[in-house]
N, C-alpha and C positions, 0 to 999 in steps of 0.2 A: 405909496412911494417906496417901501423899506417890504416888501412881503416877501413871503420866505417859505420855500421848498425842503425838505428833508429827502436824501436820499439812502437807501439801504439795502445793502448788497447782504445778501445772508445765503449759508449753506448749512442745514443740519446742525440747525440751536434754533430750536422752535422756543425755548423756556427763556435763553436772553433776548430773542426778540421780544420778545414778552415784557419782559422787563425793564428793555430799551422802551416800548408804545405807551409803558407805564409813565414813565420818566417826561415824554415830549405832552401826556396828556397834564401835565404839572406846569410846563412852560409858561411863564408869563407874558412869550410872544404864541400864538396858537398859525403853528404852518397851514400858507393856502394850499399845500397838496403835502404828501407821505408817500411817496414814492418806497414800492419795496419791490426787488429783484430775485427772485430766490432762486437755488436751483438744489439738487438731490433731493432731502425731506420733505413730504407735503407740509405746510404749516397752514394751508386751509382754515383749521380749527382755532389757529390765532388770530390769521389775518379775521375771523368773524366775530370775534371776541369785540373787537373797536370798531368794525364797521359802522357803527351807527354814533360814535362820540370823534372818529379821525378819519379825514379827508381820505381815505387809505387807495389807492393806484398799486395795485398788486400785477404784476406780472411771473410766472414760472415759465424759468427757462433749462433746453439740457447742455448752454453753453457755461464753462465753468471757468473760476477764475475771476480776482475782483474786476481785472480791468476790462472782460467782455461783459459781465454782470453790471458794471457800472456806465462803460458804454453803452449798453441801453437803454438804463435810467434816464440818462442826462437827456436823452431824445426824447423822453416825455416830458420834460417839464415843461410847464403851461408860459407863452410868449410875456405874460403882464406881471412873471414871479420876478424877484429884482435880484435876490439873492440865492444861491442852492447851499445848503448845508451838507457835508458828506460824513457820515457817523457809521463806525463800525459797527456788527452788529453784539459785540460784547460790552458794548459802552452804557452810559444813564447821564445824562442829562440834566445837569443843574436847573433849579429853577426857573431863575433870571440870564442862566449864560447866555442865550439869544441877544436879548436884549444888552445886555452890557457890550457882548463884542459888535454888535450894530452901530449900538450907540458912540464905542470908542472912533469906531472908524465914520462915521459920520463927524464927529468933532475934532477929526487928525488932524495936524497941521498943514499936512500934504491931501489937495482933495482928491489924489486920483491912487485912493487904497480899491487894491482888486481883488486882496485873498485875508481871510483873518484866522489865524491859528487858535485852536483852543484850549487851555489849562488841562492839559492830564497829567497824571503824575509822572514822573523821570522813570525811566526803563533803560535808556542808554546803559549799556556796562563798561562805554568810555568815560564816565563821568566820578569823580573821586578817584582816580585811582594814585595809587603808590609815587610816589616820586619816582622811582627807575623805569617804572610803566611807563609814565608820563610822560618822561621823558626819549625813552623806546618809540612812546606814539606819536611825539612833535618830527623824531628824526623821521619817521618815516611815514610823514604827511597825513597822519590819521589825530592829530589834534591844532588848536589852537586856542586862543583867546577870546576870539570873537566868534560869539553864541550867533548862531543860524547861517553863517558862513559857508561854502560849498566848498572845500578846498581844492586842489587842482587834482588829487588825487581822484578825487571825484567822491571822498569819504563829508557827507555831511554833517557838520554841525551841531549837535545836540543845543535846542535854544530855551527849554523846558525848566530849565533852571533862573532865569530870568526872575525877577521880580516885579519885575514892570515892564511896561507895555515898550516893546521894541520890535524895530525894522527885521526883517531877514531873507534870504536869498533862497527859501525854500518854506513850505508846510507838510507837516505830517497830514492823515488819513483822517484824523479829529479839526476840520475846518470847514471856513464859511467860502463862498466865492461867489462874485458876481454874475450870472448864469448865462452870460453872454459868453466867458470865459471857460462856465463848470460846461456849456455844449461840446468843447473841444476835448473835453477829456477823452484820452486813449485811442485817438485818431491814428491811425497810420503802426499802431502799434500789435505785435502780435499777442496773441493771451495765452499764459502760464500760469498751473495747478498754484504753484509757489510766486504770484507780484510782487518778487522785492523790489525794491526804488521804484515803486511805479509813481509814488506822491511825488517821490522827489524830481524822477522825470516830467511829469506833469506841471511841476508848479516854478520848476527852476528857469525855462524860458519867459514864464511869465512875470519875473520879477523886475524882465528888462523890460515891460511893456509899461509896467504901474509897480505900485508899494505892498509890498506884504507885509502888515504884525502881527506879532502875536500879543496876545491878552490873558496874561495866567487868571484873571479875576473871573474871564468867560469857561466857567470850570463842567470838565465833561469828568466822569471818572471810570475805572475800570470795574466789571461785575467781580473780576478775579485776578487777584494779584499773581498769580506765578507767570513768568516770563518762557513763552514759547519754546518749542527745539528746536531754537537758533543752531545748537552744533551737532545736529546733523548732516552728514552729508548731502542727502538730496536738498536742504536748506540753504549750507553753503553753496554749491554748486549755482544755483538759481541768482542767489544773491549775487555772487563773481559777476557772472555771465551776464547780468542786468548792469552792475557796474560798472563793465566794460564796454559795452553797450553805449551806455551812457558817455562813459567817458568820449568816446570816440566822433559823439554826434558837435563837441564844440572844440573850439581851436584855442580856448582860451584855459580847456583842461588838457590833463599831460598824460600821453599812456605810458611814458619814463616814470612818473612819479603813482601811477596807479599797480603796476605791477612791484615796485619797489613799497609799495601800501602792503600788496599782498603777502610780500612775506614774512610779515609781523603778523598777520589775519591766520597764515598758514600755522605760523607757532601758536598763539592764542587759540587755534581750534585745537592742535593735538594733545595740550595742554589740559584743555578743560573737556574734551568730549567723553563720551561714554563710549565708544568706540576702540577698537585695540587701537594703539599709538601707528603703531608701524603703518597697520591696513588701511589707516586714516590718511597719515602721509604719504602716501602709493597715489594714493587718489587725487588729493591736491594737487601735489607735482605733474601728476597724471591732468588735471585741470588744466593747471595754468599752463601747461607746453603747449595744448592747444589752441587756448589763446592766443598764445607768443606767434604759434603758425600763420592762425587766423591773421593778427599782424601785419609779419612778416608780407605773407602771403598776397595781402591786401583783399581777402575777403570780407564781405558785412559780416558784425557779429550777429545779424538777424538771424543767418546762418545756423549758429550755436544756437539763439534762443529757438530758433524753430524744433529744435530736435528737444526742446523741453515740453512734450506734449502734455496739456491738458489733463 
């Protein structure tokens, strides 16, 4: 009734996939299949490491990018699995986290949970900040109160601070989903080197279908704690461009208040990048005019996202 799929999208970390296969071989729920989608590195030599102790469904592909990589996972998963798991592949796997976030959402109050978020640690660098920050980031739609909330802005929520098990209007890339719902992932969607907001596009229509929690107790962790290059240019740019994207596809978010997001986004990057200030903000501005065009104009932001090849 409750069986459970892992999927895993990996590129060139042969050593944390490793580590991750280590992690699910611990599980106190043991998945009916392991789904792994790889594409650059052979990892051959891993995936043969478990073949004979995990369900292991290996496929190498030369389409790159989570959401193409992941969109082909989700089409293998076997018709009688009840749940898909989606774990990145720098993640490990608590022992019991299967089973507790199973568990919680089997015992919700509401019986129609369709997505279950999992315990990793806070990453957000929206989170604690400064009182004049803070308050910089409520003016301009990039905070508020309530944990997992999508604002209009289209800036999601951070809900990872949470300490108990709550509702929210989005999941990060560390979750569980009903595999009637994980089949639909990244349908209709084009695929980029850099998937920003791809969970959050993915999972923010379906909150209006059914219940998303999250469950800090169902705990995934990280192999390595340093935080990405977020303020990169080519980073930013992907990240924008998916944003707007986003923003655009519902009526109930604002592209008045996502562009008004961006120019606290634009100071905050020239701020902290490693980048010359100036040649940074050339760029942005250079960014977001064409957005505004796009717009204007009334072209798809697919448009832009297309020219983010692979």
């Amino acid at each position: 009734m409750n069986s459970v799929a892992i999927l895993i999208a990996t590129r060139n970390r042969p050593l944390a996939l490793r580590c991750l296969l280590d992690s699910i071989l611990t599980s106190s729920i043991q998945p009916q299949q392991v789904i792994i989608v790889s594409s650059g590195q052979d990892i051959g030599s891993v995936i043969s490491e478990f073949a004979e102790s995990l369900p292991i469904l290996h496929l190498h592909t030369k389409s790159v990018g989570q959401i193409a990589q992941k969109r082909i996972g989700v089409e293998l998963i076997h018709q009688k699995v009840t749940w898909c798991v989606f774990l990145d592949d720098d993640l490990v796997l608590d022992k019991n986290a299967l089973k507790i976030a199973i568990d919680t959402a089997i015992t919700y109050p509401r019986t129609n949970v369709i997505g279950i978020g999992l315990g990793t640690p806070v990453t957000s660098r929206g989170t604690d900040l400064p009182v004049h920050l803070e308050i910089l980031a409520r003016l301009f739609r990039l905070s508020s109160n309530e944990l997992g909330k999508v604002l209009r802005s289209g800036h999601a929520n951070s809900y990872l601070q949470s300490g108990c098990v709550i509702e929210t209007q989005w999941l990060n890339g560390a979750a569980i989903w009903r595999t009637e719902h994980a089949r639909n992932y990244g349908k209709d969607l084009p695929s980029t080197l850099y998937a920003a907001c791809e969970d959050l596009i993915f999972s923010y229509p379906l909150s209006k279908k059914g219940t998303l929690i999250y469950v800090p107790e169902a705990k995934v962790n990280f192999q390595e704690t340093e935080l990405s290059d977020v303020d990169s240019f080519r980073v930013i740019e992907a990240a924008s461009l998916w944003r707007f994207y986003f923003v655009s596809k519902y009526k109930e978010l604002s592209l008045n208040y996502f562009f008004l997001s961006q120019v606290i986004r634009i100071i905050y990057a020239v701020v902290n990048s490693d980048e010359l200030s100036f040649s940074l903000f050339g760029k942005l501005i250079k960014l977001n005019w064409k957005m505004l065009k796009c717009k204007f104009t009334g072209r798809s932001p697919e448009v832009l996202l297309s020219e983010l090849k692979p």
